[in-house]
PDB file of the backbone (N, CA, C, O) and the ligand in Angstrom, with CONECT records:
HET     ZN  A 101       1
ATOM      1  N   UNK A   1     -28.860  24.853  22.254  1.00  0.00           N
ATOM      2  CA  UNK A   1     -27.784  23.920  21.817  1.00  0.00           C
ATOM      3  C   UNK A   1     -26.730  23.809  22.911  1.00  0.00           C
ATOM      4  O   UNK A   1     -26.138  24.754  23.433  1.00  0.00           O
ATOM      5  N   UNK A   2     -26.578  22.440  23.195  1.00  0.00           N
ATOM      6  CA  UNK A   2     -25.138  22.386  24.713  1.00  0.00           C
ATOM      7  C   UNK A   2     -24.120  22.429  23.855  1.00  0.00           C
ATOM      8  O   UNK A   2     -24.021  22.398  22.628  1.00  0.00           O
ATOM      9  N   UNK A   3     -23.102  22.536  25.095  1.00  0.00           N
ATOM     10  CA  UNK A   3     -21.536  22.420  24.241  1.00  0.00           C
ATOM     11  C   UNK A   3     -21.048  20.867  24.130  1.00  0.00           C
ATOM     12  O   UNK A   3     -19.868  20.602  23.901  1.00  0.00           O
ATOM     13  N   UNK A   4     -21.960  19.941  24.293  1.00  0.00           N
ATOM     14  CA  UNK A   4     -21.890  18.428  23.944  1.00  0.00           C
ATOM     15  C   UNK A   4     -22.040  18.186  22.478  1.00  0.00           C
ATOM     16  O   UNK A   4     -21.328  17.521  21.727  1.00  0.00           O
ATOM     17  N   UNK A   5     -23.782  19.290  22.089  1.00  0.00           N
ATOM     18  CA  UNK A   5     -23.530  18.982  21.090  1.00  0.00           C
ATOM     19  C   UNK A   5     -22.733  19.398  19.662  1.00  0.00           C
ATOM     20  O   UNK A   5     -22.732  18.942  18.519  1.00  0.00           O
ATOM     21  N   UNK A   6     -22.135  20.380  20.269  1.00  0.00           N
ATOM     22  CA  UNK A   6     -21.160  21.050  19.404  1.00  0.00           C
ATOM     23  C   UNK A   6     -19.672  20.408  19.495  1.00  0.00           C
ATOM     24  O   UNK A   6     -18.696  20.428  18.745  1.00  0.00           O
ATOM     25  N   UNK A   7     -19.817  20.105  20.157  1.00  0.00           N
ATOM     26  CA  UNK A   7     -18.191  18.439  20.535  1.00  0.00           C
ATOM     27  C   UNK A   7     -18.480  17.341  19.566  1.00  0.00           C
ATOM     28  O   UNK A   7     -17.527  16.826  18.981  1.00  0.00           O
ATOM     29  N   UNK A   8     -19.652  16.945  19.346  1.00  0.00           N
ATOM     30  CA  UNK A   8     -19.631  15.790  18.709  1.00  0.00           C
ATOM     31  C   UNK A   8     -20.162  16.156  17.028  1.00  0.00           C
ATOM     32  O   UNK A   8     -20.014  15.414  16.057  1.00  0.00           O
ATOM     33  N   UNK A   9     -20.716  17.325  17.047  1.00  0.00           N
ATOM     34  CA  UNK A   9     -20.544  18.335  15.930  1.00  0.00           C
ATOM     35  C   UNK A   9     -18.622  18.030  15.197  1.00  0.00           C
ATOM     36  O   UNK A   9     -18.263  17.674  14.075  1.00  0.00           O
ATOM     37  N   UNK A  10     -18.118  18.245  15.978  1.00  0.00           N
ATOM     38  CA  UNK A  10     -16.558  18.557  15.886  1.00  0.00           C
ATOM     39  C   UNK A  10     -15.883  17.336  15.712  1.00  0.00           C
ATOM     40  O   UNK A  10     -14.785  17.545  15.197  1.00  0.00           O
ATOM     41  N   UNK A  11     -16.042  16.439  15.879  1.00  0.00           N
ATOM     42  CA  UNK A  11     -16.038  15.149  15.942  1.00  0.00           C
ATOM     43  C   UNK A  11     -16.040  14.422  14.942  1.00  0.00           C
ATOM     44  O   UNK A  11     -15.233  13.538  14.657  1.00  0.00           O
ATOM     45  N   UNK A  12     -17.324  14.915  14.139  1.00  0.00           N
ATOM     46  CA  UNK A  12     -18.065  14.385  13.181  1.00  0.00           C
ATOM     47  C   UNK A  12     -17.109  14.965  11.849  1.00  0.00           C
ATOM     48  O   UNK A  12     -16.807  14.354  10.823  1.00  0.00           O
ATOM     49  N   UNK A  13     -16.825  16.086  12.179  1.00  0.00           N
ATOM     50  CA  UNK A  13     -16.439  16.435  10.537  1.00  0.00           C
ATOM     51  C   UNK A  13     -15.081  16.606  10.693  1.00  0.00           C
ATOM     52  O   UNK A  13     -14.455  17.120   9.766  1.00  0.00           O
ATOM     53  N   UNK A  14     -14.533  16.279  11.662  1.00  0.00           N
ATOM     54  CA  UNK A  14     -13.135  15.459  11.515  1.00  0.00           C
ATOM     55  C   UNK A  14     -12.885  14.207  11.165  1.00  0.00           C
ATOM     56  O   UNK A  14     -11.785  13.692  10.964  1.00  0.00           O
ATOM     57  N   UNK A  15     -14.378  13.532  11.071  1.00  0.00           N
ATOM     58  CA  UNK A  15     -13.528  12.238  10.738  1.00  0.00           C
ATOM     59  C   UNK A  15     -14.067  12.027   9.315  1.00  0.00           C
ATOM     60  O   UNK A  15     -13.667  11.255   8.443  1.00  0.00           O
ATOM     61  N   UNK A  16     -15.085  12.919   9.303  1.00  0.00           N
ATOM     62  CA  UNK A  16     -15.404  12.810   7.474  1.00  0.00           C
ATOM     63  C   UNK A  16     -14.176  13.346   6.920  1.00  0.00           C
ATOM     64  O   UNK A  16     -13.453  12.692   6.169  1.00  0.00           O
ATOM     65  N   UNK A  17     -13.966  14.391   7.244  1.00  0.00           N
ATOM     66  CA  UNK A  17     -12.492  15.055   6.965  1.00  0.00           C
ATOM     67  C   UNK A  17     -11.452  13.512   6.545  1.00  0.00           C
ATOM     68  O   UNK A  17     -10.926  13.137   5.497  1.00  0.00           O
ATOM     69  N   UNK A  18     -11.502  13.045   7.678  1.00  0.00           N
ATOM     70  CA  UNK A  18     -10.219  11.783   7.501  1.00  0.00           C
ATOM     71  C   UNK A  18     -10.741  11.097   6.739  1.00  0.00           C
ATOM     72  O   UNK A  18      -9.878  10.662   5.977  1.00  0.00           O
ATOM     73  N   UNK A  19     -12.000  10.618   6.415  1.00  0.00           N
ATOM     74  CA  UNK A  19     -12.912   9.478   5.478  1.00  0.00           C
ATOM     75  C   UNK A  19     -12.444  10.094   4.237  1.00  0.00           C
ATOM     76  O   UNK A  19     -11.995   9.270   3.440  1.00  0.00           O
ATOM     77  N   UNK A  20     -12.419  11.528   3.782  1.00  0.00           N
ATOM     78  CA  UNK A  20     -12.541  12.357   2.358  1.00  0.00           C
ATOM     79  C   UNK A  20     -11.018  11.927   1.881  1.00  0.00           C
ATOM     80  O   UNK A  20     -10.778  11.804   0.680  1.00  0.00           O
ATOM     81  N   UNK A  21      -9.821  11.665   3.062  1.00  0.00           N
ATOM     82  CA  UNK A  21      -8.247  12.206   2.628  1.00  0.00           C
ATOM     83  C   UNK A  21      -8.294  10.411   2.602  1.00  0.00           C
ATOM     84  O   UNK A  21      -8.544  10.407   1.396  1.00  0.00           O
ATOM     85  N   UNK A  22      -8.264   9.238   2.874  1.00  0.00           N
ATOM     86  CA  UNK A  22      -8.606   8.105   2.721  1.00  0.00           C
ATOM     87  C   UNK A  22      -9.116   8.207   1.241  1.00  0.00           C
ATOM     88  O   UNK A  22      -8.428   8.144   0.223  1.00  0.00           O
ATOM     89  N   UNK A  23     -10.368   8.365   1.336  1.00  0.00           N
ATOM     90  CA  UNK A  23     -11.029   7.831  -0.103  1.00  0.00           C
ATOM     91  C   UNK A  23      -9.944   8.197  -0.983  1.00  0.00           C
ATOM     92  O   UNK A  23      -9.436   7.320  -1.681  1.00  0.00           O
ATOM     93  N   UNK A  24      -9.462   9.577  -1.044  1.00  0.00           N
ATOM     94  CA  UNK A  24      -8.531  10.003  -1.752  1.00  0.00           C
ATOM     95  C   UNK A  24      -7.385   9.314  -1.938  1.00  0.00           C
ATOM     96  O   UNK A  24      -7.292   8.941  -3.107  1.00  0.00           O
ATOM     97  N   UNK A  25      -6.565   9.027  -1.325  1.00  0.00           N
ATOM     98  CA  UNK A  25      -5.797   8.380  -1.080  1.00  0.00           C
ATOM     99  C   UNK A  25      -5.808   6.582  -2.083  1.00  0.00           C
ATOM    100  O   UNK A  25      -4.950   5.898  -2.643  1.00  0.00           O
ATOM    101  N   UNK A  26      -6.911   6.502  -1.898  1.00  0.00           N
ATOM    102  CA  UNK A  26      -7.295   4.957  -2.096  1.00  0.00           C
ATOM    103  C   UNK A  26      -7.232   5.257  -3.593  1.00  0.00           C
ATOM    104  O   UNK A  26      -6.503   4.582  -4.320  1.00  0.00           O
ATOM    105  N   UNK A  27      -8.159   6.494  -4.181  1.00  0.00           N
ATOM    106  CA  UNK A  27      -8.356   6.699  -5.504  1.00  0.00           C
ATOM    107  C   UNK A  27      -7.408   7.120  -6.448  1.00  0.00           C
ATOM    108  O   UNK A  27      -7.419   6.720  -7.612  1.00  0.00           O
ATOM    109  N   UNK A  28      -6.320   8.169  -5.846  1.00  0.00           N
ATOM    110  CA  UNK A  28      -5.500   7.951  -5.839  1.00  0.00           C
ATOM    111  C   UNK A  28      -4.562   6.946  -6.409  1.00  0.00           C
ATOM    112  O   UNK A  28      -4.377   6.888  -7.624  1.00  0.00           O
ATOM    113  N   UNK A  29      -3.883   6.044  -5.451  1.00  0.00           N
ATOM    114  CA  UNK A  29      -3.534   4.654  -5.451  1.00  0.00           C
ATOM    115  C   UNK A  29      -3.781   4.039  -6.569  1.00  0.00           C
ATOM    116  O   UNK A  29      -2.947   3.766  -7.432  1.00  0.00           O
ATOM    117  N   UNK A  30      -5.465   3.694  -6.598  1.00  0.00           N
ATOM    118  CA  UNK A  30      -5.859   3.210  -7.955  1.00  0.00           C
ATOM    119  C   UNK A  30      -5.464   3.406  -9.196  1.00  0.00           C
ATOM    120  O   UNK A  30      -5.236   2.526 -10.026  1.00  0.00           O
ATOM    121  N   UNK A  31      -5.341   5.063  -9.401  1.00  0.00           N
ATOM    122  CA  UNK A  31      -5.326   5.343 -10.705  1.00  0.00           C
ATOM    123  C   UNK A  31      -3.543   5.233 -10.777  1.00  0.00           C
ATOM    124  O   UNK A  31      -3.115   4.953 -11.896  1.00  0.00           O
ATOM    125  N   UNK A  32      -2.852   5.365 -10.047  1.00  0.00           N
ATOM    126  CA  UNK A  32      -1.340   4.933 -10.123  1.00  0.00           C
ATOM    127  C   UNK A  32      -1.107   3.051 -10.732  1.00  0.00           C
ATOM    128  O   UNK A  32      -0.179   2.615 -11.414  1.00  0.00           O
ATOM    129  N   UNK A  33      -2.010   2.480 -10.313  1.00  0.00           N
ATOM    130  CA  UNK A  33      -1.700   1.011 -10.341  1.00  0.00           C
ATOM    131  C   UNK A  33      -2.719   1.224 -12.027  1.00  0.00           C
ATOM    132  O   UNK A  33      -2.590   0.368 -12.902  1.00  0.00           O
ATOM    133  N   UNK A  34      -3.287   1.962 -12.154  1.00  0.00           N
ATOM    134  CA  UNK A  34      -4.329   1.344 -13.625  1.00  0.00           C
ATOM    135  C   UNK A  34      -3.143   1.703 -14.400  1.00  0.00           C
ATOM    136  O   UNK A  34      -2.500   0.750 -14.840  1.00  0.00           O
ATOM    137  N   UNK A  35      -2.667   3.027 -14.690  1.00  0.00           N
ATOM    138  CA  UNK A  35      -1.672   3.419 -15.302  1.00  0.00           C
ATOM    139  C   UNK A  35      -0.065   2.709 -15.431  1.00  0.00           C
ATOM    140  O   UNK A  35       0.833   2.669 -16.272  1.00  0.00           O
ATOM    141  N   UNK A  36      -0.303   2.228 -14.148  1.00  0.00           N
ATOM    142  CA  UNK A  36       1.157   1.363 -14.340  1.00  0.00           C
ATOM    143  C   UNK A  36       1.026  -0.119 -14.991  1.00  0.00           C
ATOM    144  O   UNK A  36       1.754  -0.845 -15.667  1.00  0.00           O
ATOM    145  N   UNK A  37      -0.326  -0.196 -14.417  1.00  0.00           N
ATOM    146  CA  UNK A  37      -1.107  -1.607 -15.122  1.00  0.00           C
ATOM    147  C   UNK A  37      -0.899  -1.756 -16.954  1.00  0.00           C
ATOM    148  O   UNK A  37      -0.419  -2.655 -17.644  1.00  0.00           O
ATOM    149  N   UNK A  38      -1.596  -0.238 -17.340  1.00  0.00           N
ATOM    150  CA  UNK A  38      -1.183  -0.417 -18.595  1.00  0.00           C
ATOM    151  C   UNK A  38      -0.098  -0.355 -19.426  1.00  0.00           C
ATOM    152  O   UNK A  38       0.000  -0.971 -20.487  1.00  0.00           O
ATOM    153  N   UNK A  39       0.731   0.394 -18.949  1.00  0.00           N
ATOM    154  CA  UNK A  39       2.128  -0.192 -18.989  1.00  0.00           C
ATOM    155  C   UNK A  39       2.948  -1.342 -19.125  1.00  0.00           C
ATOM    156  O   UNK A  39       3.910  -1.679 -19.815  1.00  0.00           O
ATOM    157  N   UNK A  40       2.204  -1.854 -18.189  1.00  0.00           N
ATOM    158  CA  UNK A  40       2.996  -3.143 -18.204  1.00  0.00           C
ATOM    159  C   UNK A  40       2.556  -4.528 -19.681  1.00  0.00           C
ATOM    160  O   UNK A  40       3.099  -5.407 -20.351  1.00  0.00           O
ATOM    161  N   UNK A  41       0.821  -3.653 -19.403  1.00  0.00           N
ATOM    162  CA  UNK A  41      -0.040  -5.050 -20.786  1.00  0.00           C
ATOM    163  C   UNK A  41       0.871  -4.155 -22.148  1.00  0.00           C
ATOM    164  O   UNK A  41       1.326  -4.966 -22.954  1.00  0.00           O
ATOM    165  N   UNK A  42       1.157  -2.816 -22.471  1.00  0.00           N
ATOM    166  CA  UNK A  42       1.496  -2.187 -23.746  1.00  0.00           C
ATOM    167  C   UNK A  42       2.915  -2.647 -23.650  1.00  0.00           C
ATOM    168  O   UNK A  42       3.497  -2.273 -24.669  1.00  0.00           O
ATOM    169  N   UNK A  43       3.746  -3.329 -22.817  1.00  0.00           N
ATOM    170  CA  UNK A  43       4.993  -4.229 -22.833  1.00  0.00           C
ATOM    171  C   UNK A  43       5.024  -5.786 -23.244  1.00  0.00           C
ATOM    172  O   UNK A  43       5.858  -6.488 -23.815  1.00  0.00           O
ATOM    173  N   UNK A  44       3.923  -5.983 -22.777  1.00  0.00           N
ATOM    174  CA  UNK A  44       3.450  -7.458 -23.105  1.00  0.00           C
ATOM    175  C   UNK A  44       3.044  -8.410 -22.023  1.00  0.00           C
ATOM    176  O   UNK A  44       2.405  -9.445 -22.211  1.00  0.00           O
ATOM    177  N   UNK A  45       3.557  -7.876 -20.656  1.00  0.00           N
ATOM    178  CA  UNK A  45       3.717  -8.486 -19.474  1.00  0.00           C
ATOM    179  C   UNK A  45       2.388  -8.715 -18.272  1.00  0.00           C
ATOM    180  O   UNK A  45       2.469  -8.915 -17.060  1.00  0.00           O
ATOM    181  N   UNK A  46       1.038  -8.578 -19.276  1.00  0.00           N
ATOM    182  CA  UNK A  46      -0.297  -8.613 -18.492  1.00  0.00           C
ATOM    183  C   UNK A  46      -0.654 -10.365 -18.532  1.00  0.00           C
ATOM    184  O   UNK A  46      -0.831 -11.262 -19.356  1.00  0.00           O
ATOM    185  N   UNK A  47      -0.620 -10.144 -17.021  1.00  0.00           N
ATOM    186  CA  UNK A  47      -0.956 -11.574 -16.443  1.00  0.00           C
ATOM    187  C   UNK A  47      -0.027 -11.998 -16.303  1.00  0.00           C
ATOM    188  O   UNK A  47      -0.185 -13.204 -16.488  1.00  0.00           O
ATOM    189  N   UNK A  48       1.298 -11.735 -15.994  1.00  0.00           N
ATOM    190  CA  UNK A  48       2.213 -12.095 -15.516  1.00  0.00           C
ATOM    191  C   UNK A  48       2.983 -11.578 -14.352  1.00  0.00           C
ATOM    192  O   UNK A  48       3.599 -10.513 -14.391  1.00  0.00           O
ATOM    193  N   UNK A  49       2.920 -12.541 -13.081  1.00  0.00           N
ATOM    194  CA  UNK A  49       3.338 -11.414 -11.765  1.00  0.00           C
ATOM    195  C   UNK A  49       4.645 -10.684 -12.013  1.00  0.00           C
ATOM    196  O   UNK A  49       5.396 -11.249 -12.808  1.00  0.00           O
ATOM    197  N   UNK A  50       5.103  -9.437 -11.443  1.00  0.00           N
ATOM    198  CA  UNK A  50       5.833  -8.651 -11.737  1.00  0.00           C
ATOM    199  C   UNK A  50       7.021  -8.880 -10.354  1.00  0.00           C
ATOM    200  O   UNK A  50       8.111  -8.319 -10.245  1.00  0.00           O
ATOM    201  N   UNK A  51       6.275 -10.073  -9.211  1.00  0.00           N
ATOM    202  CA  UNK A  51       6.871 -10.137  -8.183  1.00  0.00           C
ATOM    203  C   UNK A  51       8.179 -11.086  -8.290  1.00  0.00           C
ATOM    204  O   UNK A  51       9.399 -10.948  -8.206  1.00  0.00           O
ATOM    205  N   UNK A  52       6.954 -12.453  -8.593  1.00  0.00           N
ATOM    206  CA  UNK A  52       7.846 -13.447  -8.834  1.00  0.00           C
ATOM    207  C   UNK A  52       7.559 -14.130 -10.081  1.00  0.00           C
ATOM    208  O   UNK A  52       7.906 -15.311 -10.088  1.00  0.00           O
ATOM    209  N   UNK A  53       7.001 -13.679 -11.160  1.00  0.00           N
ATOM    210  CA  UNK A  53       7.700 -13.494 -12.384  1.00  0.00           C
ATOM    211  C   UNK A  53       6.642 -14.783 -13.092  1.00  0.00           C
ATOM    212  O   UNK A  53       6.674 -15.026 -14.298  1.00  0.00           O
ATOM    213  N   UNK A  54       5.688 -15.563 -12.075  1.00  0.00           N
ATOM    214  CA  UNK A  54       4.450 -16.400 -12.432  1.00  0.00           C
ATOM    215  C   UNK A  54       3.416 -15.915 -12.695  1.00  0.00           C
ATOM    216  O   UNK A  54       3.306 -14.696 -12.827  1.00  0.00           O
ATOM    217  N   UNK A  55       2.519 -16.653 -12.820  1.00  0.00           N
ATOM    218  CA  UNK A  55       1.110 -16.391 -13.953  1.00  0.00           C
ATOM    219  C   UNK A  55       0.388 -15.602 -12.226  1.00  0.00           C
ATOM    220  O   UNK A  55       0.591 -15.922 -11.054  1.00  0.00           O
ATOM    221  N   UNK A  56      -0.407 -14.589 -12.808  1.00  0.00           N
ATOM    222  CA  UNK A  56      -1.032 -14.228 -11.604  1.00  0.00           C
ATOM    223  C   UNK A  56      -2.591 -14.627 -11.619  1.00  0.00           C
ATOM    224  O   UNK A  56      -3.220 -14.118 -10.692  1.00  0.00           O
ATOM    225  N   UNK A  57      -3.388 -15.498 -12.553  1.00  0.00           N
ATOM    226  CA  UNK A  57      -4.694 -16.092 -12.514  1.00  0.00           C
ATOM    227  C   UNK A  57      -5.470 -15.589 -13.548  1.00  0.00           C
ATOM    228  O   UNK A  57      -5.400 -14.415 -13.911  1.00  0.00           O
ATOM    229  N   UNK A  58      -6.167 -16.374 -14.015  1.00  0.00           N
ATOM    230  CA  UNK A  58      -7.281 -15.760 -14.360  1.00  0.00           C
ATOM    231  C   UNK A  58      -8.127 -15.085 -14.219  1.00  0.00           C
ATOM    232  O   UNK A  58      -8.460 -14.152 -14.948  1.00  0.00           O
ATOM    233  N   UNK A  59      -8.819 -15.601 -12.851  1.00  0.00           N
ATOM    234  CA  UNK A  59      -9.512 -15.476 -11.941  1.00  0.00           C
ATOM    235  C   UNK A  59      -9.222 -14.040 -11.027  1.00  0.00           C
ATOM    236  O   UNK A  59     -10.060 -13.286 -10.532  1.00  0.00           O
ATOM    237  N   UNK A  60      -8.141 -13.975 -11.001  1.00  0.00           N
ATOM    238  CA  UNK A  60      -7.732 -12.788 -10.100  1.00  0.00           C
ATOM    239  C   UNK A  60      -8.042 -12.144 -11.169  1.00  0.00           C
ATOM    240  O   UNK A  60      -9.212 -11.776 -11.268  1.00  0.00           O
ATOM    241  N   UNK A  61      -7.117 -11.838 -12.229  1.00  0.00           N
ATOM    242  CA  UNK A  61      -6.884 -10.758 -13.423  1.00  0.00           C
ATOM    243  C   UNK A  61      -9.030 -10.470 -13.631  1.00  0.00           C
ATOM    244  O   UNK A  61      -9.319  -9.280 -13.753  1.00  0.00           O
ATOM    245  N   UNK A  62      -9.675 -10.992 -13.645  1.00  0.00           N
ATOM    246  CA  UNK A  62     -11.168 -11.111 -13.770  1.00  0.00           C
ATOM    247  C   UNK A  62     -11.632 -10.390 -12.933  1.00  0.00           C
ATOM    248  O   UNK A  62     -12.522  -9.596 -13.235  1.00  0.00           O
ATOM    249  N   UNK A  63     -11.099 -10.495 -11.553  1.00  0.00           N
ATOM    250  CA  UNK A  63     -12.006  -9.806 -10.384  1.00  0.00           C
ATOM    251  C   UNK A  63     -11.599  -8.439 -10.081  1.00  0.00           C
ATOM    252  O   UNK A  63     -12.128  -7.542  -9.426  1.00  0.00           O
ATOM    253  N   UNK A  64      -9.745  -8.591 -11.203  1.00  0.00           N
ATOM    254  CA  UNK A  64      -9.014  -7.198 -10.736  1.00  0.00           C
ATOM    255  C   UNK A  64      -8.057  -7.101 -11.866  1.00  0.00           C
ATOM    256  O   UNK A  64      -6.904  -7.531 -11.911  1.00  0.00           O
ATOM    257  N   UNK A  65      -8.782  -6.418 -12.836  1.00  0.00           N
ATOM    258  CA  UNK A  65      -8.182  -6.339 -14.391  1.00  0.00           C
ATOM    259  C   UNK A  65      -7.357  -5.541 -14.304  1.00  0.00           C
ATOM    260  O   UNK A  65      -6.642  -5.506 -15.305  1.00  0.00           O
ATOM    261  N   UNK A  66      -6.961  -4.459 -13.116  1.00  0.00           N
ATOM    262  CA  UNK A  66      -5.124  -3.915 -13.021  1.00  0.00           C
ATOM    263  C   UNK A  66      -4.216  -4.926 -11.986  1.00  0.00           C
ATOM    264  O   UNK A  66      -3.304  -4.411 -11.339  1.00  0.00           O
ATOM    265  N   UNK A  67      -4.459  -6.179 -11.875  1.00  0.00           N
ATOM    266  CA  UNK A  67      -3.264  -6.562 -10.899  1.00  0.00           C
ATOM    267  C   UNK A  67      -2.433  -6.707 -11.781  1.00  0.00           C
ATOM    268  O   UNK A  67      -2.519  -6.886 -12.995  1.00  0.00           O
ATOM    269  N   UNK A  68      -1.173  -6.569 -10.709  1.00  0.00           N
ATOM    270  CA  UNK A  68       0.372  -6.814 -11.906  1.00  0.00           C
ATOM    271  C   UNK A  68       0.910  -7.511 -10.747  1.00  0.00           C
ATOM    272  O   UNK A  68       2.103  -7.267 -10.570  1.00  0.00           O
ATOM    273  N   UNK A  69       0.294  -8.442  -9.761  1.00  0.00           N
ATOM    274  CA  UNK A  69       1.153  -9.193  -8.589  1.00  0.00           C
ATOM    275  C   UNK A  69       0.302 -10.346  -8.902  1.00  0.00           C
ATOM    276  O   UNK A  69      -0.661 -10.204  -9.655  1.00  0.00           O
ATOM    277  N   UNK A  70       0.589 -11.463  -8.382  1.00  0.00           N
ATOM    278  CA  UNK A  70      -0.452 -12.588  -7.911  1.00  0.00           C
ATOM    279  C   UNK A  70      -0.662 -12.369  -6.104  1.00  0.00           C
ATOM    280  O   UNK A  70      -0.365 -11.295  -5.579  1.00  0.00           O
ATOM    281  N   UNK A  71      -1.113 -13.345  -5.436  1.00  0.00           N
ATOM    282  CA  UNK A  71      -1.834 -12.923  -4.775  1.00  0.00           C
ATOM    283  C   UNK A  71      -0.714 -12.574  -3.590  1.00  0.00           C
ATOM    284  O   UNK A  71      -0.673 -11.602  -2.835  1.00  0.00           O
ATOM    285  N   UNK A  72      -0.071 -13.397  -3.669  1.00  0.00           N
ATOM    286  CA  UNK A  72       0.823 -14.025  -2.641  1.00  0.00           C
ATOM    287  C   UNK A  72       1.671 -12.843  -2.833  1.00  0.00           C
ATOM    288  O   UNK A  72       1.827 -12.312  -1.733  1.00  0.00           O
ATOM    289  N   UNK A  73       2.431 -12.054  -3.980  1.00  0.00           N
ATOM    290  CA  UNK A  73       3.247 -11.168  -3.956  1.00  0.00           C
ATOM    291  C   UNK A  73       2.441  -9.589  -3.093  1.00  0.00           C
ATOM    292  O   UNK A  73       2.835  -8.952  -2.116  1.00  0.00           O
ATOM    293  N   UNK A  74       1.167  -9.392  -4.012  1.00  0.00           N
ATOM    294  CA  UNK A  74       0.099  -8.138  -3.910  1.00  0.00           C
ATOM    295  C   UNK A  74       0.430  -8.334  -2.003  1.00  0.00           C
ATOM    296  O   UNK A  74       0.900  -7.418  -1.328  1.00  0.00           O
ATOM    297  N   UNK A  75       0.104  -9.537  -1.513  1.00  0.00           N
ATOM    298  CA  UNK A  75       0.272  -9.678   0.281  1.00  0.00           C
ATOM    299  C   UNK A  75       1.796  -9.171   0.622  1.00  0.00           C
ATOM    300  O   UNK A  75       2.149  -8.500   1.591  1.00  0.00           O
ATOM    301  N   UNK A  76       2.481  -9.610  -0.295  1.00  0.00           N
ATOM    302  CA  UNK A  76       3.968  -9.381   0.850  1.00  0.00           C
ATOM    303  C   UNK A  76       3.989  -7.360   0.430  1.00  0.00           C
ATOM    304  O   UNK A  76       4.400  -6.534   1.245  1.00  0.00           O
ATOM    305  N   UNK A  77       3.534  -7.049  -0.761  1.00  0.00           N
ATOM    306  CA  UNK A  77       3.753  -5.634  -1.293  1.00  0.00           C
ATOM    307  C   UNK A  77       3.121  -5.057  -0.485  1.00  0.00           C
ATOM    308  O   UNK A  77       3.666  -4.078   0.024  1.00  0.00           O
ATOM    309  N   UNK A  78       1.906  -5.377  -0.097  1.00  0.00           N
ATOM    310  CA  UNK A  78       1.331  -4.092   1.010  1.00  0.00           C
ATOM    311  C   UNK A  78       1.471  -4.564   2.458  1.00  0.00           C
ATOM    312  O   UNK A  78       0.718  -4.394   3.417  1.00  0.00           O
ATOM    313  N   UNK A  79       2.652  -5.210   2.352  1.00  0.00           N
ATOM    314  CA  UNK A  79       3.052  -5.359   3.638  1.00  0.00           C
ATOM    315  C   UNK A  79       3.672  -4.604   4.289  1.00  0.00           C
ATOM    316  O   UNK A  79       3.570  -4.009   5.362  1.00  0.00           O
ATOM    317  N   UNK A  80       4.923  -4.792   2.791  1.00  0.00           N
ATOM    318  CA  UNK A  80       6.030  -3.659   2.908  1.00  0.00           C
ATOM    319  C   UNK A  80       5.848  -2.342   2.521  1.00  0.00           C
ATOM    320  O   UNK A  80       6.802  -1.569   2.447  1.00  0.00           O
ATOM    321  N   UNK A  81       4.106  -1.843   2.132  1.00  0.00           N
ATOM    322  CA  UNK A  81       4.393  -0.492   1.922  1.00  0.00           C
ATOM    323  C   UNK A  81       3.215  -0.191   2.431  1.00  0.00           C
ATOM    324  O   UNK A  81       2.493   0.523   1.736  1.00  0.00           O
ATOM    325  N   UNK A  82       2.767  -0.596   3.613  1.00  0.00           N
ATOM    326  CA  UNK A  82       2.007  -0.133   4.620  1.00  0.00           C
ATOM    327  C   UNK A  82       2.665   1.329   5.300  1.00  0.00           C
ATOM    328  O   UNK A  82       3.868   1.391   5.552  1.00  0.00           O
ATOM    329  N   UNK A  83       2.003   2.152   5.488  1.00  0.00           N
ATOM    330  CA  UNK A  83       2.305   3.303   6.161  1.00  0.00           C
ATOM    331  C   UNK A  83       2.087   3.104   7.907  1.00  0.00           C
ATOM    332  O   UNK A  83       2.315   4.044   8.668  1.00  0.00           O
TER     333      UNK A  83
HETATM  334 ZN    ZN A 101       4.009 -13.358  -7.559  1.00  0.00          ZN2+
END
């Protein structure tokens, strides 16, 4: 075994490492927005953007049964809370 391949050995499970704290992260995330999601429908306020206060779609709410933005807000929100 070279010490090349023990570099890229090292390599490798650093970035699964970073792939594992990501996924997390993402899943994470998710379950913060489902929970806040329901919140908002047990208020009354599902399907209604929380940004600017309009209908956020059908269509969206269909493809993504926790949005609480429309599309245009969900864009400026992870704009501003990009890390
Ligand atoms: Zn909006």
């Amino acid at each position: 075994m070279s010490k090349g391949f023990r570099n890229a050995d090292a390599t490798q499970e650093l970035s699964e490492q970073m792939t594992t704290e990501t996924i997390k992260e993402i899943l994470e995330a998710d379950r913060e927005q489902a929970s806040h999601a329901a919140e908002v429908r047990a208020h009354g306020g599902y399907g209604i953007c929380e940004g600017c206060g309009g209908s956020i779609g059908q269509e969206r709410l269909e493809a993504i049964p926790n949005a609480t933005r429309c599309v245009r807000c969900q864009a400026d929100w992870e704009q501003a809370n990009r890390l």
